[in-house]
N, C-alpha and C positions, 0 to 999 in steps of 0.2 A: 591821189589821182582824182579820183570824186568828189566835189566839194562838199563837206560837211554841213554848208550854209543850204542845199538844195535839200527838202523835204523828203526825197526818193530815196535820201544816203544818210539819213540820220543814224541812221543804225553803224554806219560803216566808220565811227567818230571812235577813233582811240585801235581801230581794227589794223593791225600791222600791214596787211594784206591790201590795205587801200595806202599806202605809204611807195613813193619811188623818189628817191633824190635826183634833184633838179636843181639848175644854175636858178638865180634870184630872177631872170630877166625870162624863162619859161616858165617859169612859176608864176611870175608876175601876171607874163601875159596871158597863160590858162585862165587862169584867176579862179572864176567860179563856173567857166566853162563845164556843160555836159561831157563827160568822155565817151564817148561809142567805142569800145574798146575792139570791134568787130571794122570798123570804119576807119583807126589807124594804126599806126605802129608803134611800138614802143622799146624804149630796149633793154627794159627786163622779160622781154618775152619774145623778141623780131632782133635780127640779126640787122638793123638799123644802117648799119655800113654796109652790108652788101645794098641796100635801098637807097641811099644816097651818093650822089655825084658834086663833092666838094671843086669849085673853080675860081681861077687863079683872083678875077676880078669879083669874089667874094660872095656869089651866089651860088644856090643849093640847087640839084635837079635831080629828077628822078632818075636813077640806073640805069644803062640796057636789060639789068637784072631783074628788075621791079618791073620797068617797060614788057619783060616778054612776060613776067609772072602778071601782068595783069591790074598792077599794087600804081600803078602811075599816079592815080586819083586819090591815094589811099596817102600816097609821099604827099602830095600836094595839100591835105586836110591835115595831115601831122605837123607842117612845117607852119600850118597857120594857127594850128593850135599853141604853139611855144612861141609863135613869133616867128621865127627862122627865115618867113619869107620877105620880112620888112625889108625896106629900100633902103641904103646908105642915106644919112644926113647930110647936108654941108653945115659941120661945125667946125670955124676956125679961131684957132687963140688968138690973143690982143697983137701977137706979130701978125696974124694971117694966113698962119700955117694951120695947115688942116688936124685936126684935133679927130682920133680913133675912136669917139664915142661911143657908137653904134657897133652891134654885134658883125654885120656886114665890113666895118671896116677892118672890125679886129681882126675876121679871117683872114682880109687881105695881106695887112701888117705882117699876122703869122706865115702867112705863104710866103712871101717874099724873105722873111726871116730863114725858113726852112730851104729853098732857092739856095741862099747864101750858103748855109750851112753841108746841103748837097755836092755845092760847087765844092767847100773844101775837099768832103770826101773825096769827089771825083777826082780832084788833082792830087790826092793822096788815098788810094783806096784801100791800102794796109794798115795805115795809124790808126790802131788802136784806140789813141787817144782821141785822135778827132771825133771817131765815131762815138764813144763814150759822153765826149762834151757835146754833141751832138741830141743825143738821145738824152742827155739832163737838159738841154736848154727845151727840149721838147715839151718835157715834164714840166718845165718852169712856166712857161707861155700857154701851155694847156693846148686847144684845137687838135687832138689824136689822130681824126679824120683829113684832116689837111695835111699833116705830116705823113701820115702812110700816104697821100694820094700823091706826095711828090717824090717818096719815098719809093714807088711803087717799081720800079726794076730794081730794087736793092733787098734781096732777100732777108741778109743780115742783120739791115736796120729797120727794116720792119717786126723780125723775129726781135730786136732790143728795142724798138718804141712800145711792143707788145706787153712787154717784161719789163718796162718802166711805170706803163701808165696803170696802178694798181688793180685788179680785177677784173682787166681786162683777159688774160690769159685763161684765168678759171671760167671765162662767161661759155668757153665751147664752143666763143663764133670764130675762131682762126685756127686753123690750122696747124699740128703742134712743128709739121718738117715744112712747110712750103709757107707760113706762117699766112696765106690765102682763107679769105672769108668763107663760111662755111654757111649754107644756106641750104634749106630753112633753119631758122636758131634750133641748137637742141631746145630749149625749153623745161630743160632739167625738172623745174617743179611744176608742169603744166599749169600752168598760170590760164588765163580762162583770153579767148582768144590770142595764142601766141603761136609761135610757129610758124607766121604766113610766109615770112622772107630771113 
């Protein structure tokens, strides 16, 4: 989390406790940024999905949840620290068809993916099976938070997107019967500013 390049965290170089796994493209764009761990969220320590508001046309906004807790400014420095807040690109392939590059569009894609996927449920709310293929193409495509958010009056498939997407379940941020965000994060190993949301 603390770049080891920065003179204030040398000590913190090989220390487990300064380690959180991240996609290559938050990582990236951290880079050698300072973390103010008091200034945002995280989600080994913030229950990160109750603080984020995932939308259709692929941008990120602070909660009503985060909004009343106070954390709106706190969403908005986290999402610029990963990147999260960048703008879709226009990149189009040699036909001219627009090309997913960008993290922004990838949500999109996957929303619309999960859309689809919903629809079947809806038109079959017992098959088993759909639901199942449902919840592995979830896992396949990645975005957890997109999927629960369209997911979000279907108790079931959000209790199996929970129980698909590894570690999620053990993190203590959803609910084991209403499978609902649980906030503030436990925080299980109190990690040093955690808990806010």
């Amino acid at each position: 989390m603390q770049p080891k390049g920065l003179p204030a965290y040398a000590q913190l170089i090989g220390r487990w406790d300064n380690f959180l796994l991240s996609c290559v493209n938050c990582n990236a764009t951290k880079k050698d940024k300072d973390v103010r761990l008091a200034q945002v969220l995280l989600p080994d320590r913030d229950n990160t999905f109750a603080a984020l508001i995932y939308q259709p046309d692929g941008t990120i906004a602070p909660s009503p949840t985060a909004r009343a807790a106070g954390l709106a400014q706190m969403v908005v420095e986290t999402l610029a620290l990963t990147g999260l807040d960048k703008a879709a690109a226009d990149t189009p392939d040699q036909n001219g068809k627009q090309v997913a590059l960008d993290r922004m569009r990838q949500r999109m894609e996957t929303w619309l993916e999960a859309i689809y996927a919903k629809s079947a449920i809806d038109a079959h709310p017992t098959n088993q099976v759909i639901r199942h293929m449902a919840a592995r193409l979830a896992s396949a495509s990645g975005f957890f938070s997109i999927w629960m958010a369209v997911f979000d009056d279907d108790a079931d498939m959000r209790r199996r997107l929970i129980d698909t997407f590894p570690g999620t379940g053990e993190s203590g941020c959803f609910g084991m019967t209403d499978a609902r965000p649980v906030s503030p994060a436990p925080n299980p190993d109190a990690l040093a500013g955690g808990g806010k949301i």
